[in-house]
N, C-alpha and C positions, 0 to 999 in steps of 0.2 A: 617536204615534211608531211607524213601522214595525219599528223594533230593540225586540228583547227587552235593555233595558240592562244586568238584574240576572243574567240569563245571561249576556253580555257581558264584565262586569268578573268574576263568579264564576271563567270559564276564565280571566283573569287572574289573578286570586288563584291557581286550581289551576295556572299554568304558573311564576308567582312563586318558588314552593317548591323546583322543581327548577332555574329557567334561574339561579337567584341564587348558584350552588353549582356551576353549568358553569364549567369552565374558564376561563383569556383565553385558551389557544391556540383552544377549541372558540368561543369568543366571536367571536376576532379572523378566525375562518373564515367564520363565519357573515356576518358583515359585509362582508366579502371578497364572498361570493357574492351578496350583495342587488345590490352594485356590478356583479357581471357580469354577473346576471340583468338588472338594468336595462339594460344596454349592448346585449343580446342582444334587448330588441324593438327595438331600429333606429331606421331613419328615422318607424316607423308611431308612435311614442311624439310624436315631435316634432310631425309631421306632425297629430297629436290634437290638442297642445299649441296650436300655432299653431292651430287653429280656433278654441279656446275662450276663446283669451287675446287673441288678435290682435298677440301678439306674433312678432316676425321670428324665421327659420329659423336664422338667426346666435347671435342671444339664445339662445335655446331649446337649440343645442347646446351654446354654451358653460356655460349652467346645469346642463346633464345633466352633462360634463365637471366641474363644483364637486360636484354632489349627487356623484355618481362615487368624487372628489377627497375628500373630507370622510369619507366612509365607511371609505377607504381611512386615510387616516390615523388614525382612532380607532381600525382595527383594530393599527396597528403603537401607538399609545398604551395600549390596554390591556395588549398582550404587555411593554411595556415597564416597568409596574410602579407609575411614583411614584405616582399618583392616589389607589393601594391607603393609601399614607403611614402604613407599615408601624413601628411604633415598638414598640420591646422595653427593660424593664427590666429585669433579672431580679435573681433572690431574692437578697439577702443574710441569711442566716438567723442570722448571729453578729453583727450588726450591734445597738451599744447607744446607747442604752435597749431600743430597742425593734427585732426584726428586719424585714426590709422581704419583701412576698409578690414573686410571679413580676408581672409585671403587663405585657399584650398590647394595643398598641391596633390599630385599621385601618379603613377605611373598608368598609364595607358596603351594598346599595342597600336604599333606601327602600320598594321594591315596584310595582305596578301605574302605569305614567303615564298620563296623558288627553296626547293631542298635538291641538292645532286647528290645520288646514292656514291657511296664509296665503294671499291671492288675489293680492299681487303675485310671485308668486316659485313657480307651479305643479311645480317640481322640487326647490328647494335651500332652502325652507322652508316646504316641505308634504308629502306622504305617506312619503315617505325621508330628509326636510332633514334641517336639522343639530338639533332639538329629537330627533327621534325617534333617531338614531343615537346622541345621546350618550347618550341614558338604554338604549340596548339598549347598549353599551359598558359601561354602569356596570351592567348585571343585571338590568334593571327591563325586565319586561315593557311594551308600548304598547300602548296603543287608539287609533288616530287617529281623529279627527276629520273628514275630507274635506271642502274647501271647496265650496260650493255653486259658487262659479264656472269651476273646471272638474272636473267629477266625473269624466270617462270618463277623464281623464289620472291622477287616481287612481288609482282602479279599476285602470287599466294597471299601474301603477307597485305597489301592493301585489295584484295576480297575483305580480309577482317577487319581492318578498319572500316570501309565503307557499311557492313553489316554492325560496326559500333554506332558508327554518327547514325543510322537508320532508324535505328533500337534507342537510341539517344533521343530522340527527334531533333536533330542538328540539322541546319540549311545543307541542300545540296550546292556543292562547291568548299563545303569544308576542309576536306579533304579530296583530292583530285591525282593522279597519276598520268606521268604522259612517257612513252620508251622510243627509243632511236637513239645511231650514235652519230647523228651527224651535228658536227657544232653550230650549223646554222640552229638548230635545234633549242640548246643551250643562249646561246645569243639572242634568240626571239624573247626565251624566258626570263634573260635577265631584262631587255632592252624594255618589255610590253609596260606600259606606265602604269598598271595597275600593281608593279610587281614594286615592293618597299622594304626589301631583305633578301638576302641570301646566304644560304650556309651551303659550305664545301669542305669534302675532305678528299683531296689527292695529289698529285705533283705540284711542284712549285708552277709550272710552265700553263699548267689549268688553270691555277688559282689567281696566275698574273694575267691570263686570259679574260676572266670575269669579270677582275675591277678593272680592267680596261673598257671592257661594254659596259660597267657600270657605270664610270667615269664618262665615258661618252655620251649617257643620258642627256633630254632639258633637264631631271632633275638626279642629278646625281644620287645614288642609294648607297649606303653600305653592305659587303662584301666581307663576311666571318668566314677564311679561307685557313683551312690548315693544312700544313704543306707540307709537312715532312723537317725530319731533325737528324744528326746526327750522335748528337745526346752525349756529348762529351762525360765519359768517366775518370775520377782523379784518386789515383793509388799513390798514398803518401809512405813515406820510407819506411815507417815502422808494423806496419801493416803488412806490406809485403816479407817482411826479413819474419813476422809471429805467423800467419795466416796464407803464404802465397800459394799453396797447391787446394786449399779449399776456396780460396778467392777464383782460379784459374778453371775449379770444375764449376762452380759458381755460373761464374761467364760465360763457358761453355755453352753451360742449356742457354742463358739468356739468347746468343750472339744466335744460335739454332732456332731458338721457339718461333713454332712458326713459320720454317724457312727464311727468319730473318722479312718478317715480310708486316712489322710491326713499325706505326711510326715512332715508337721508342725503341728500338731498336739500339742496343750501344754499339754504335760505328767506330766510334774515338774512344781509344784509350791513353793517357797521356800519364806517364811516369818518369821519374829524376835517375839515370845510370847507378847503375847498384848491382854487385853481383847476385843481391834479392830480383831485381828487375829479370837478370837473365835467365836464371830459375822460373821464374812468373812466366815468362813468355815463353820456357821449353814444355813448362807443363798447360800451358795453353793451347799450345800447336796440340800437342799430345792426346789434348780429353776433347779437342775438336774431333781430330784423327777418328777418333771412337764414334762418332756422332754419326747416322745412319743417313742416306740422300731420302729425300721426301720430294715431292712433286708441290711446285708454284701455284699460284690460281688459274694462271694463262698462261699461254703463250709469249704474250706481248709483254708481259714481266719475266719471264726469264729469260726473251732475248735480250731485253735492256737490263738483266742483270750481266748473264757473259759479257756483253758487249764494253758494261762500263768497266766493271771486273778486272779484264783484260787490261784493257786503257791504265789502269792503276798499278795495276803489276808490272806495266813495262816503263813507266812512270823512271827518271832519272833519280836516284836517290833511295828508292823501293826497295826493300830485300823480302822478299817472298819466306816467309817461316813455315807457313802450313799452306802445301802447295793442295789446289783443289783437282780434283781427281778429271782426267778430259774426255773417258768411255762414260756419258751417264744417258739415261732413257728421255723420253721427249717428258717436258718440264721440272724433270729435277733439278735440284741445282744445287752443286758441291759449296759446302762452307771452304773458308780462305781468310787467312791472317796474314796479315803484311807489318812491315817496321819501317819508321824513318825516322831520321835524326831529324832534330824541331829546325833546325835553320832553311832547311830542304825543304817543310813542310810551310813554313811560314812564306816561303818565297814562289810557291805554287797553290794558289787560290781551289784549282781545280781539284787538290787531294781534303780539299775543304768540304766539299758536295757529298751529298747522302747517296749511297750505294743501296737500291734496297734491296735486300736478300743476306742470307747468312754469312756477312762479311763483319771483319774490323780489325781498322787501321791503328796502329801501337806504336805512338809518337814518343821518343824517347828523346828527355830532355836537362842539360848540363845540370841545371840548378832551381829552384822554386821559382825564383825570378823568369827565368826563360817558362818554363810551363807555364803561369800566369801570363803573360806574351799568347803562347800559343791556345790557349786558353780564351782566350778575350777576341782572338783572330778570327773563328769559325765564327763568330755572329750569333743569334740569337736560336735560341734553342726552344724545346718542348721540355726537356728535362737536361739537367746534370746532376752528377753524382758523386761526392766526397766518402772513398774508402778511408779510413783511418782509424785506432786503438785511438783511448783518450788520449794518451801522450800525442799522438799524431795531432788532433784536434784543438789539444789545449796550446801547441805550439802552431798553429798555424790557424787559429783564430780566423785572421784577418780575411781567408779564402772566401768566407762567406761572404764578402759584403760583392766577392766577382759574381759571385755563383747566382745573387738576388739579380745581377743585372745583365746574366747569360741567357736565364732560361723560367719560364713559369712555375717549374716543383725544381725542388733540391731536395737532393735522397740524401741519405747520410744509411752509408752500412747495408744498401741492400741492391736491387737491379732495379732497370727501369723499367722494364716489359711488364707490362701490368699496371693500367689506371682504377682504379676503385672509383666505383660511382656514390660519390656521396653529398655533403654537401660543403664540406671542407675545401675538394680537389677541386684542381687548377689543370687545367690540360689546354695551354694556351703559352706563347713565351714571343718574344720581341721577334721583329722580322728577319729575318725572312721563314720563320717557324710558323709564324700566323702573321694573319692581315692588319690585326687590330690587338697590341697586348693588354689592352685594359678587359677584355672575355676570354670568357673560356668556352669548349664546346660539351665539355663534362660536370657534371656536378648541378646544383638545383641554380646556381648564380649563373648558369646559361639561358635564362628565362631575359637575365638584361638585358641581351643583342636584341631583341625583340618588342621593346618597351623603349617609349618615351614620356618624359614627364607632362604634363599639363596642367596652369596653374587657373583657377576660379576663383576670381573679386568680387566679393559680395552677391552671390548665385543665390538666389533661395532653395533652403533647403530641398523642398519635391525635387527639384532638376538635378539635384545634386548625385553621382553617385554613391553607391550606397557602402562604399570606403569613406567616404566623407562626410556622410548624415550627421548631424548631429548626435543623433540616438546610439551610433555604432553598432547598427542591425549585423555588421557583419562580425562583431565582437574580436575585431583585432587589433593587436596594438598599435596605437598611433601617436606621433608628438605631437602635443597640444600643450602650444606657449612655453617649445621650449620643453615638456616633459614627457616623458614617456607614460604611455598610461592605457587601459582600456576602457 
């Protein structure tokens, strides 16, 4: 490895001590400025970006504009307080039997993170994404990661951060970057003792890699891994028979956006036999057909797209609808719709796994009963999505209580491709979608994975942080005895 790691994470530890005890307003500046640093190399950041991704000039700004977007809001979330979840009892000292101490709680950070850049998402979930912002919102120093697939847009991207924490006066080791793709690499940074978090967004197969070295530790860490979904969509009868050929253009762009190269991507679609169904699925093959080849980010993703692709198609039970074209240029990669009867698909685990690229599998099945079956089978999702008219909805009620315990968002009526950074969303769902389903990696409640609480009995005030002073210098809401109040 060309990084010295133990140096690495040590200026992590030594920037720990001080950044953890800065401010939110010094916090919420600091973040402020990585946002304008970034905005301030230009067109030549995107202009990197698109070389190394192959992604459009369009994409690329509008992801700068989220990384940008996201920053900025954790900065007006930190100055705003709850996250701290500042709780006060105090003494009752005449109280019998026994009198009761002062007692402070509040949420504190963890220390040092490991961030691994993601390779679909070279801005807003890699060297400034939403992993690294929310643990620098929550006090914790970062070390990122850099993905191998594109370093120089890195590189670009934490220049500006380091010229914020500069311009900030922030300890060196705040923020820190280290690039290679060898796993011993990766394995160092989770293993180094200094390191007390990590966030990841990529395969299942990486993500099981980490918390294995994390697990391995003397002290075990936690490991916020998101892993990919196949985002089961649920088109109920009556929907399809009022709505099916603008449901199936619908999909279309979805199943495309991207190249399919989105972890919400709708892989699954699962509907009840209907002459509506067969309709649905001719004009799904059909506004695929129309959909133009685009070029992958790598290499390495589109041979492990053909590769599993293939594997699926020749699949016992498979009927190929929308056959994907076999002349295409190096990294494109043809969209492809397949169909299987649910008993087929229930009895083969492997047509269970995420394809990632512009594919999806169209489970066709007897009755509600059997969908719910098939439904409940693929395991734990990033999203699902209940199509239906209200008749659809007011009769089958009940689907929601599957849908809370499939996956972290339920859509009703729209696609899944497309997270909204706010402070509502959830982009997190039961394993094997992520590590941990109680977080998310989107939205301003990703500042938790990064926070632990710590309570103080009877402290005097001066020591106290200044979420807990008495006075409430920092003017935010907190419960005291039981009531909310500032």
């Amino acid at each position: 490895m060309s990084h010295d790691i133990n140096a690495v994470m040590q200026r992590a530890q030594k920037a720990a001590r001080t950044y953890r005890n800065t401010s939110p307003a010094d916090i919420a500046r600091f973040l402020e400025s990585i946002a304008a640093e970034i905005e301030h190399l230009g067109i030549d950041l995107i202009h990197t970006a698109m070389e190394e991704s192959n992604l459009p000039e369009g994409r690329l700004t509008g992801e700068r504009g989220r990384t940008c977007g996201q920053l900025r809001l954790f900065a007006k979330h930190v100055l705003e307080g709850s996250w701290m979840d500042a709780v006060i009892d105090k003494a009752m000292p005449d109280r019998k039997p026994f009198p009761r101490s002062d007692i402070r709680r509040m949420n504190r950070p963890v220390g040092p993170v490991v961030v691994f850049g993601a390779s679909n998402f070279p801005l807003a979930f890699s060297t400034a994404g939403g992993d690294t912002a929310s643990a620098l919102a929550a006090g914790c120093p970062v070390v990122i990661k850099g993905h191998p697939a594109h370093p120089k847009t890195s590189e670009m991207v934490f220049g500006a951060m380091q010229k914020a924490a500069a311009d900030c006066g922030l300890p060196e080791g705040v923020v820190q970057h280290v690039s290679g793709s060898e796993f011993a690499l990766g394995q160092a940074l989770v293993q180094h003792p200094a390191t007390q978090g990590v966030g990841f967004t990529g395969s299942f197969v990486g993500g099981q890699a980490l918390m294995r070295y994390a697990q391995e530790r003397d002290q075990p860490i936690p490991v916020f891994a998101e892993m990919g979904s196949v985002n089961p969509v649920i088109f109920l009868p009556d929907t399809l028979a009022e709505n099916g050929d603008q449901l199936a253009a619908s999909y279309a762009g979805s199943i495309t956006l991207g190249v399919g190269q989105f972890c919400t991507n709708p892989g699954l679609l699962l509907a009840v036999e209907s002459p509506e169904l067969d309709h649905f699925q001719q004009a799904l093959a059909a506004a695929l057909a129309e959909k133009g080849l685009e070029r992958m980010l790598h290499l390495g993703i589109q041979e492990n797209y053909q590769k599993r692709l293939k594997a699926v198609l020749k699949a016992k039970g498979v009927t190929t609808v929308h056959e994907p074209v076999e002349e295409v240029d190096v990294l494109e990669a043809p969209s492809a719709l397949a169909t299987v009867p649910a008993d087929v698909f229930l009895d083969n685990p492997h047509l269970h796994e995420e394809i990632f690229g512009p594919f999806s599998l169209l489970v066709r099945c007897e009755n509600i009963e059997q969908l719910s079956k098939v439904w409940q089978a693929v395991g734990g999702q990033l999203t699902t999505t209940i199509m239906g008219t209200d008749t659809d909805l007011e009769q089958h009620a009940d689907l929601l209580d599957i849908a809370e315990q499939v996956a972290g968002r339920v859509i009703f009526n729209g696609v899944p491709t497309g997270v909204e950074v706010c402070d509502a969303m959830i982009h997190g769902g039961p394993w094997p979608s992520t590590t941990d389903s109680r977080f998310t990696s989107v939205g301003t409640s990703a500042i938790q994975r990064w926070l632990r609480p710590v309570c103080y009995q009877d402290c005097p005030d001066a020591l106290l942080p200044n979420a807990l002073k008495e006075a409430n210098p920092l003017g935010i809401w907190r419960k005291v005895n039981g009531e909310f109040t500032k």
